[in-house]
C-alpha positions in Angstrom: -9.4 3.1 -0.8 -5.9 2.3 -1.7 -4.6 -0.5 -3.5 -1.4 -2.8 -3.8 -0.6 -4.9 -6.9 1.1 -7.9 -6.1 3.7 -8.5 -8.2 6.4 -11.5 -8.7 7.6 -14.2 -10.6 5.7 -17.3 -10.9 5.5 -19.4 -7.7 6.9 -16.6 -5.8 3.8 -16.5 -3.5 1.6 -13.9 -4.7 -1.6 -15.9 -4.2 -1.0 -17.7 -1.0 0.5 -14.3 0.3 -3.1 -12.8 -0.8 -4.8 -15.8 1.0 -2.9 -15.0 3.8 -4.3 -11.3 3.9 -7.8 -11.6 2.4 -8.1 -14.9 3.9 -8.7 -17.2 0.9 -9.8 -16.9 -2.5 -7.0 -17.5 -4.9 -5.9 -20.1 -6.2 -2.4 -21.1 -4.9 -0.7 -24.1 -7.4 3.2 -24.8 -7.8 3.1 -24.3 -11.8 3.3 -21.2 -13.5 0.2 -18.9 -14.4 -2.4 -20.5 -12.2 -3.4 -17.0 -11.7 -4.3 -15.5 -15.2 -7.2 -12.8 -14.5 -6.3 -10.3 -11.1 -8.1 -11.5 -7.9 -9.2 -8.7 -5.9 -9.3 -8.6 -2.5 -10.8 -5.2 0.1 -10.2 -6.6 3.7 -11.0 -4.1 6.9 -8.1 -2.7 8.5 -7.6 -4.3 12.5 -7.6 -1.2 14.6 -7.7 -1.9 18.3 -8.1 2.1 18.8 -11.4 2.2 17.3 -12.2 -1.1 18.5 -11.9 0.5 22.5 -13.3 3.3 21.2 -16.2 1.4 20.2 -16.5 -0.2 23.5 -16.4 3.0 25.3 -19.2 4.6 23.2 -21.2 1.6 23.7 -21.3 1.8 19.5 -24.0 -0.3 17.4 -21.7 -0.2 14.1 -17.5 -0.5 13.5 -16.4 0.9 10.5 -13.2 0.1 9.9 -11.3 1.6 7.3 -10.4 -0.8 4.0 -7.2 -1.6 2.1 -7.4 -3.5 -1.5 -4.9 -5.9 -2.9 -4.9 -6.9 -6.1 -2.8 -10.6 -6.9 -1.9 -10.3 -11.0 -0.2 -13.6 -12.7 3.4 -14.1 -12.5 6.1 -12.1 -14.5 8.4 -13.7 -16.4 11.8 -12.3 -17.8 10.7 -10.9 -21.7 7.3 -9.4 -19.7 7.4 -5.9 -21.2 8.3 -8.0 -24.8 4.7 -9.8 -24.6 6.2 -13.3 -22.8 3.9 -15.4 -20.2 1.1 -13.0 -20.1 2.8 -10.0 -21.3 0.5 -6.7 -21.6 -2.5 -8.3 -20.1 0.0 -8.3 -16.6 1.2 -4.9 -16.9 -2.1 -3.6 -17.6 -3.1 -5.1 -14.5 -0.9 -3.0 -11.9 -0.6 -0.1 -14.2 -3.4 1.9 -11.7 -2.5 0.4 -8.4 -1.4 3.0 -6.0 1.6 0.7 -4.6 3.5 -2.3 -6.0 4.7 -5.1 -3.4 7.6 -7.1 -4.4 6.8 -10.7 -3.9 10.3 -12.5 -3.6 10.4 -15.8 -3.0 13.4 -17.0 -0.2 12.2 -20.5 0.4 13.5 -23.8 -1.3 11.2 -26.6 -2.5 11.9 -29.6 -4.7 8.4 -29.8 -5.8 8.2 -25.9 -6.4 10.1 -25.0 -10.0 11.9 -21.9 -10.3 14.7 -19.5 -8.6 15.0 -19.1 -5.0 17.2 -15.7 -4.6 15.0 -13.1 -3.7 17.8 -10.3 -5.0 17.8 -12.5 -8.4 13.7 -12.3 -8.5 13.8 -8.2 -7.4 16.5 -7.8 -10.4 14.1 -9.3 -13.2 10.9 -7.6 -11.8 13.3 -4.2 -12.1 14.3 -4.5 -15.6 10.9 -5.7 -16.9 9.0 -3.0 -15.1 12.0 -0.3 -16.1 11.3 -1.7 -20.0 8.1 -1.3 -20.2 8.0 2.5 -18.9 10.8 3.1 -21.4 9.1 1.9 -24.6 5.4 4.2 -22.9 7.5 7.1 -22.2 9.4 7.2 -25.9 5.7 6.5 -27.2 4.5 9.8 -25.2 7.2 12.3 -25.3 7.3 11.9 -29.0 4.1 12.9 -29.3 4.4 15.8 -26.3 7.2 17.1 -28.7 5.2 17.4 -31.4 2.0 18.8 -29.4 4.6 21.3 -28.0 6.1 22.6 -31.9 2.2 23.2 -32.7 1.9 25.2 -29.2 5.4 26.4 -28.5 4.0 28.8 -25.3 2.0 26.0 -23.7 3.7 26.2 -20.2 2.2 22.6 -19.2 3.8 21.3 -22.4 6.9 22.6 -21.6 7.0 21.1 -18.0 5.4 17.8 -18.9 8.2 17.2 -21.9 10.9 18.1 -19.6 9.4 15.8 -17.0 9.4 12.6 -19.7 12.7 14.1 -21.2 14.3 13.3 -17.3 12.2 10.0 -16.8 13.8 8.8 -20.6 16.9 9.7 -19.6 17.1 7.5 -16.3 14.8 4.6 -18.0 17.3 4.2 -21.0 20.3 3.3 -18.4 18.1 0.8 -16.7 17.2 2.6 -13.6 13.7 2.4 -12.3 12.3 6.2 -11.2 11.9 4.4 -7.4 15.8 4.5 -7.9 16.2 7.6 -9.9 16.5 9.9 -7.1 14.6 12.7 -8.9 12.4 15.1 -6.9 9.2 14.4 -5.4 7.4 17.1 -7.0 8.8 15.8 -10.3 7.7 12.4 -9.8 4.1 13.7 -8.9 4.0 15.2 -12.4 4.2 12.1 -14.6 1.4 10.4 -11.9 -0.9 10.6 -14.7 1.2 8.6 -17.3 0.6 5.6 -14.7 4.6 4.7 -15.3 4.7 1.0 -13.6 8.2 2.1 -11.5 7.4 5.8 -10.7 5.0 4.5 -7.6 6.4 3.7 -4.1 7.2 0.1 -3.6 7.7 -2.4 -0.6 9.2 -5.9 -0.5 7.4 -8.8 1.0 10.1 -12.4 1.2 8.4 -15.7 1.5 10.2 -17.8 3.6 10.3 -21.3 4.4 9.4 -22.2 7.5 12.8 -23.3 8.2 14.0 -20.1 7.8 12.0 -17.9 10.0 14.7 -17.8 12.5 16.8 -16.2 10.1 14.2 -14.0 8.5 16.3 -10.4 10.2 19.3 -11.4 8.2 17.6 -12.1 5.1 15.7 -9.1 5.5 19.2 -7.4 5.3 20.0 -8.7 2.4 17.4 -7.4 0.4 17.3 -4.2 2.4 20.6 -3.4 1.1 19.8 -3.4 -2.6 16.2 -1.9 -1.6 17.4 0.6 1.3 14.2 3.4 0.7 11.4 0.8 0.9 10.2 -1.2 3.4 11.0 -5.2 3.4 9.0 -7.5 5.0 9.5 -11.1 6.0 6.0 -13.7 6.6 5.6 -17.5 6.2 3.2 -16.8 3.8 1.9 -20.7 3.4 2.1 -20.8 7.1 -0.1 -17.4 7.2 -2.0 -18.1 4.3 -3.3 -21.3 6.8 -3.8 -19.5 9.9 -5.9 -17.0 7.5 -8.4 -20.3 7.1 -9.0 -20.7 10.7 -11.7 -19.0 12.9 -10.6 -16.4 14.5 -10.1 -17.8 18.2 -8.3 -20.7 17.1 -6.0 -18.4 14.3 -4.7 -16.7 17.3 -3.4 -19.3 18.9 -1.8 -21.0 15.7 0.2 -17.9 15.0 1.2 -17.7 18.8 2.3 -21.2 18.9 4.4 -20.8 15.6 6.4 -17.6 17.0 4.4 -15.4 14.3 3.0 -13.0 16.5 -0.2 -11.2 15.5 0.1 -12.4 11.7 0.3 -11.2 8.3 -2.4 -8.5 7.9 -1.7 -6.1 11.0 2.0 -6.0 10.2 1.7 -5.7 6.0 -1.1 -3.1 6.3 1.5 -0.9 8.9 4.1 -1.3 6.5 2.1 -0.3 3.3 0.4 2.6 5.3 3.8 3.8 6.2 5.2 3.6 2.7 2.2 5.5 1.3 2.3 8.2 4.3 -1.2 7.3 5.5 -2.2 7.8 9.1 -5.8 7.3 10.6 -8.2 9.9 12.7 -11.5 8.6 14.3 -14.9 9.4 14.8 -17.1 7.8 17.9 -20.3 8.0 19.2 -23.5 5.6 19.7 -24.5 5.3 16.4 -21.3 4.1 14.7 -17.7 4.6 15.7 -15.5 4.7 12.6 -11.7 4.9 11.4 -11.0 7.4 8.4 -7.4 7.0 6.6 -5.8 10.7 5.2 -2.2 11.7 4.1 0.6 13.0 6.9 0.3 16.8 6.3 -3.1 16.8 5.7 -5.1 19.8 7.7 -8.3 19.4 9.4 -10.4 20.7 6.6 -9.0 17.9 4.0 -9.3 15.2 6.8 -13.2 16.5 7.0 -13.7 16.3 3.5 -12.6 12.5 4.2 -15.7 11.6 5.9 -18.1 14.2 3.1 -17.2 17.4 0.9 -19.6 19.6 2.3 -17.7 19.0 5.4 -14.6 20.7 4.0 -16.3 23.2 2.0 -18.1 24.7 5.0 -15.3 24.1 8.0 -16.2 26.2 11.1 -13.7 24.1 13.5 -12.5 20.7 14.8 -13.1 19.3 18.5 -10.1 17.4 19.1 -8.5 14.8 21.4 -5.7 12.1 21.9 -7.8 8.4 21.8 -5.8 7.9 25.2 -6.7 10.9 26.7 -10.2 10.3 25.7 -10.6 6.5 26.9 -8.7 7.4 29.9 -11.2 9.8 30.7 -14.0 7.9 29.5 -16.2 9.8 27.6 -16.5 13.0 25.3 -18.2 15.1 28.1 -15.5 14.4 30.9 -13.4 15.0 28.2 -14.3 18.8 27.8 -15.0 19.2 31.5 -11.0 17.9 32.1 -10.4 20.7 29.6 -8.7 18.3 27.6 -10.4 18.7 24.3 -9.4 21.4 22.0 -11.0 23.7 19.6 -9.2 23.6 16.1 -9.1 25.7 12.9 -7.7 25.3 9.5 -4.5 25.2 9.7 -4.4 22.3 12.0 -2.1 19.4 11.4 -4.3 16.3 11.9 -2.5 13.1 14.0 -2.7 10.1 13.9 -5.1 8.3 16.5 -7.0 12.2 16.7 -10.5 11.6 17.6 -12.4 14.1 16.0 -15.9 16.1 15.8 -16.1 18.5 13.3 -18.2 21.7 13.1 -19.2 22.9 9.3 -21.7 24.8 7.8 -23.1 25.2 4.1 
């Protein structure tokens, strides 16, 4: 299951923003730290795919698949120096898989603190940026010193060089999101946990008053952020429709011009930033959704749902979810001669409905 840290400075709108996705829990309070120990949230994933699926198969169980977020206390400019709640925040997001900028937009008399989302994203930068400096001059000096003992030792060699390229970027200032180094470079210092080597997003919080200008201020930030995604949500307005039963939510978020709400259009955006896609399973027991990496092959996606799956891969019975609900069942499926038989080297898609063959 993946999982986003939340992070922001205080009274940016990192716990209303989680109420608005895990729908209620936090505590949400104009002062500063009213969140001190991480709330922790694992919400199912809306997927009207499997829902129809579901339907069709005339399922007893849904299993949707599940996304975590995590809402840490505010950071504060000094962070990475032990100010507000110093190390006991950056320990918090140090294993997340994502970090979502929370930048506040909206203004509020009653609400202390800056309302420039650019001005928020610039002190997140340099705290974050800090702390993975003074970690990585912590760890390469001791790499170094590993690596006179055991001049040879090829890992050495590549994970000094590695922190030797991630020092040189962090002393200008430059978070690695920015740096521009290569991917498979980046993937090597994944187990230092280095706050600004993983992939980040953007959410604004916007007043109410300024949702009809939320694609300009979108821009804004886009342009200082231009690889990441950048999201724009009401969040007090979303974090209250989150309260609400579910037939009445619907038509508080229609009658506010906010569409289908917060979760549906954060969980697309954080599944596109991590690469994820989604292949399902279907039948009368349960009909369930299964999340896997773009560029995975059919025997990693079958080690998804259990290893001896992917360990004894025979084949893949595969079809488009619109082919199959068109048709109406798995059988006229195969009959239509629209299912196919798949090896190993199969790319999976996303919205694949699959039955695998194994054998251990």
């Amino acid at each position: 299951m993946e999982r986003f840290g939340f992070v922001g400075l205080p009274n940016a709108g990192k716990s209303s923003l989680f109420n608005a996705l895990a729908g209620g829990g936090a505590l949400a309070a104009p002062y500063a730290f009213a969140t001190t120990d991480p709330n922790v949230g694992v919400v199912k994933v809306p997927d009207s795919r499997l829902d129809a699926l579901a339907r069709m198969s005339e399922s007893k169980k849904i299993v949707y698949s599940t996304t975590e977020f995590v809402d840490i206390g505010g950071l504060v400019e000094g962070a990475s120096q032990g100010e507000g709640l110093g190390n006991k925040f950056l320990g918090g997001i140090r294993e997340v898989d994502a970090i979502v900028f929370v930048l506040r937009a909206f203004t509020d008399g009653d609400v202390p603190g800056p309302t420039n989302p650019i001005d928020h994203l610039k002190i997140l930068e340099i705290e974050l940026t800090l702390a993975d400096l003074e970690a990585v001059e912590s760890r390469i000096n001791r790499r170094q010193k590993a690596l006179k003992a055991d001049p040879r030792n090829s890992e050495l060699i590549t994970e000094v060089e590695a922190l030797g390229v991630a020092l040189e970027f962090l002393s200008e200032g430059t978070p690695l999101f920015r740096s521009g180094i290569d991917v498979e470079l980046r993937e090597g210092l994944r187990e230092h946990f280095l706050l600004t080597n993983k992939p980040v997003m953007a959410v604004l919080n916007l007043g109410e008053d300024q949702l009809g200008k939320a694609d300009e201020i979108s821009e804004k930030v886009h342009s200082v952020l231009p690889d990441s995604e950048v999201l724009a949500l009401s969040v007090q307005l979303e974090a209250e429709a989150a309260l609400l039963p579910e037939d009445e939510r619907g038509e508080l978020l229609e009658g506010l011009g906010l569409g289908e709400g917060a979760l549906p259009r954060f969980v697309r955006a954080a599944h596109g930033l991590l690469g994820l896609r989604t292949f399902l399973t279907t039948g009368e027991k349960e009909s369930r959704a299964w999340t896997f990496k773009n560029g995975w092959r059919a025997p990693q996606c079958a080690g998804r749902i259990h290893t001896d799956f992917e360990r004894g891969f025979i084949r893949a019975e595969v079809i488009e979810h619109e082919v199959l609900l068109e048709l109406g069942s798995w059988s006229a499926g195969r009959e239509a001669g629209r299912m196919r038989l798949e090896g190993k080297d199969y790319l999976m898609a996303d919205g694949d409905v699959v039955e695998f063959r194994f054998n251990v």
